[in-house]
C-alpha positions in Angstrom: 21.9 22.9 107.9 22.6 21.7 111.5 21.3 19.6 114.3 20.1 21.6 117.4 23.8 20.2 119.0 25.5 22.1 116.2 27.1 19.1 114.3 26.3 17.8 110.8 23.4 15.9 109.7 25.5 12.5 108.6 26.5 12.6 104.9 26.8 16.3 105.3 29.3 18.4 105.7 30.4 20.7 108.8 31.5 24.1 105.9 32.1 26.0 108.8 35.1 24.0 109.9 35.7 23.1 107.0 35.8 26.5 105.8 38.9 27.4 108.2 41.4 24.6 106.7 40.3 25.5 102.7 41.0 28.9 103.0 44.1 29.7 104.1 44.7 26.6 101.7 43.7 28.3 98.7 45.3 31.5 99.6 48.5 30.1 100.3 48.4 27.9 97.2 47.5 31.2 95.4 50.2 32.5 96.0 52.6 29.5 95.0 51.4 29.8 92.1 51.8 33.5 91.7 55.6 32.9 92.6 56.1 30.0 90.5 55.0 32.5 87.7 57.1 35.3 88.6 60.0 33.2 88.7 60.4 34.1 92.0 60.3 30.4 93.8 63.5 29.7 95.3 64.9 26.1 94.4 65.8 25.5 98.0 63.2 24.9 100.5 62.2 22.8 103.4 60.3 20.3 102.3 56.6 19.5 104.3 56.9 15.9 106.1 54.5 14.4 103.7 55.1 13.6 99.2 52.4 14.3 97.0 51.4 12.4 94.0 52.0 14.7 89.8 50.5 13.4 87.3 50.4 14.3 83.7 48.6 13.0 80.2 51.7 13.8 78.3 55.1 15.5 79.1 57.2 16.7 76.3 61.0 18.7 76.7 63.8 19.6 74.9 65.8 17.7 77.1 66.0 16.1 80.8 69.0 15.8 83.0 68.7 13.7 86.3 70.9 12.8 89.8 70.4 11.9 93.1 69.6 14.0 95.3 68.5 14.9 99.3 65.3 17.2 100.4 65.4 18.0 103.9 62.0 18.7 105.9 61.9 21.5 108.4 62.8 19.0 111.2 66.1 18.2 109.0 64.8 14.8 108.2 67.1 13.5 105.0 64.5 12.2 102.2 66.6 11.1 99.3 64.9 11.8 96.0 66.1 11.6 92.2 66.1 15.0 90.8 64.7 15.8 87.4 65.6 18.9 85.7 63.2 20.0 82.7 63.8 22.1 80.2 61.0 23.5 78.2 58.2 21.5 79.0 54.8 21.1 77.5 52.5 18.8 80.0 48.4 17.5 79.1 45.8 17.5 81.8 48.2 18.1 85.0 47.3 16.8 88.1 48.9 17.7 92.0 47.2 16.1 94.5 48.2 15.5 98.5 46.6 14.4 101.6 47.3 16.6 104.5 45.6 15.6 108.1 43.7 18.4 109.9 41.6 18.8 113.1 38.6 18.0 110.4 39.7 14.7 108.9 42.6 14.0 106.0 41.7 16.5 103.5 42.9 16.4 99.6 44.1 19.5 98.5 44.2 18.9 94.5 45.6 21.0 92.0 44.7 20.4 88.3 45.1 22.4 84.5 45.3 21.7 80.9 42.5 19.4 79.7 40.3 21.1 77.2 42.1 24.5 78.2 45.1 23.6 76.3 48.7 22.4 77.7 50.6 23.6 80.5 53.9 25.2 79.8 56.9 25.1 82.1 60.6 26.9 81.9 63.3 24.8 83.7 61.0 22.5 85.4 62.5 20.2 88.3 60.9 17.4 90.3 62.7 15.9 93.5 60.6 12.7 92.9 60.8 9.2 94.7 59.4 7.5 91.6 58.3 8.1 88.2 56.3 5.8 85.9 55.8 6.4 82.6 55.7 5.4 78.6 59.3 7.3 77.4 61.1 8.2 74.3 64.7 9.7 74.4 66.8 11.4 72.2 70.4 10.7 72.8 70.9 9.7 76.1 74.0 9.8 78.7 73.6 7.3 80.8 76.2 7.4 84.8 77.7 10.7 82.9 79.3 12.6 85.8 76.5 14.5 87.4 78.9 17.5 87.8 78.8 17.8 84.2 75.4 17.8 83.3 74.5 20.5 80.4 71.2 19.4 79.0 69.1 21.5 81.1 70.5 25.0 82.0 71.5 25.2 85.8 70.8 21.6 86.1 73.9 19.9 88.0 74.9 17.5 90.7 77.8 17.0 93.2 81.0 16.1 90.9 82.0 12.2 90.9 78.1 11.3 91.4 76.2 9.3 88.6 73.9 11.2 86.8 72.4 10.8 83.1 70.8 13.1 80.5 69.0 13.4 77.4 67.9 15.2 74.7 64.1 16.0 73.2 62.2 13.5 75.8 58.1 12.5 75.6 56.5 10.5 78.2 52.9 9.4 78.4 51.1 8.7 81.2 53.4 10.2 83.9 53.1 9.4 87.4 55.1 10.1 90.2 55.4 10.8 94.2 57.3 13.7 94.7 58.7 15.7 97.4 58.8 19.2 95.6 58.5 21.0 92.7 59.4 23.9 91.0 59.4 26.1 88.0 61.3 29.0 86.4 57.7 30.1 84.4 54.6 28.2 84.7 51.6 28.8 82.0 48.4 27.2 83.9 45.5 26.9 80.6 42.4 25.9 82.6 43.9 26.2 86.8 41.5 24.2 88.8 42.2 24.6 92.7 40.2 22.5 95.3 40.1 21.3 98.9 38.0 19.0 100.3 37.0 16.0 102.8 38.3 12.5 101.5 38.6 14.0 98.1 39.9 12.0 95.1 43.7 12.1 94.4 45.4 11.6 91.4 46.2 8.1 91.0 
């Protein structure tokens, strides 16, 4: 419903406009998703001007290898991140959530899956991440191994002479982190909630 003036009533909301920022939204994150399941994401990319916030319940691998590293937006702006590579990954109640400002107001676009559904499965999962907090246990760790060396996670290496470390089977709880990108080799999404919406709820 309207007023004769055409806006919203107050505590309503205007679906029309809001309308035209969800759906290309959902369509385009439909078909990230798509990719990421095909494989067919490519590990480069600009990176939008913004991070976004991953969460998970639980994250278990069979091993984790990690360097520094820099994402570069489309305007070639430097932001330097600490790469995680993955290797097989099971994740509890995932969570992607970012704010992204629009004509409408900052809207949340939230990504979530898992939770009663059943955990999320990744192949070769890396995060260029500005943070991560977490409860972790490691199997044997290498700690300012030569990041040119790296071998814990297939396809996982740095710049040679830069510190990096690995480890074996890894299980975090509680994971948090702001992250620049993401990206999979084969995602299994149990339960794939997508959602846009005014002021929504993020993550953390």
């Amino acid at each position: 419903m309207s007023t004769p003036n055409g806006t919203a009533p107050e505590g309503r909301t205007a679906w029309k406009k809001t309308a035209a920022v969800a759906v290309p939204a959902v369509l385009a994150v439909g078909a990230l998703a798509a990719a990421m399941a095909q494989g067919a994401l490519a590990a480069s990319f600009a990176v939008s001007g913004s991070n976004f916030q991953v969460a998970s319940g639980k994250l278990t691998s069979t091993g984790l290898a990690s360097y520094v590293h820099t994402d570069r937006d489309a305007d070639d702006r430097g932001h330097p991140v600490a790469l995680l590579g993955i290797g097989k990954a099971d994740l509890t109640d995932i969570c992607q959530a970012a704010r992204v400002e629009t004509p409408v107001g900052t809207v949340v676009f939230k990504l979530t899956a898992g939770g009663d559904a059943g955990p999320v499965r990744a192949d070769s999962l890396v995060i260029d991440g500005e943070d991560l907090v977490g409860d972790a246990r490691f199997g044997t760790a290498q700690i300012g191994r030569d990041a040119g060396t790296l071998d814990a996670v297939p396809g996982v290496k740095g710049p040679r002479g830069k510190f990096g470390l690995q480890a074996g089977n890894i299980e975090v709880a509680g994971v948090k982190s702001h992250a620049w990108s993401a990206t999979g080799g084969n995602f299994r999404l149990k339960g794939l909630r997508v959602s846009v919406s005014l002021d929504g709820r993020t993550c953390f």
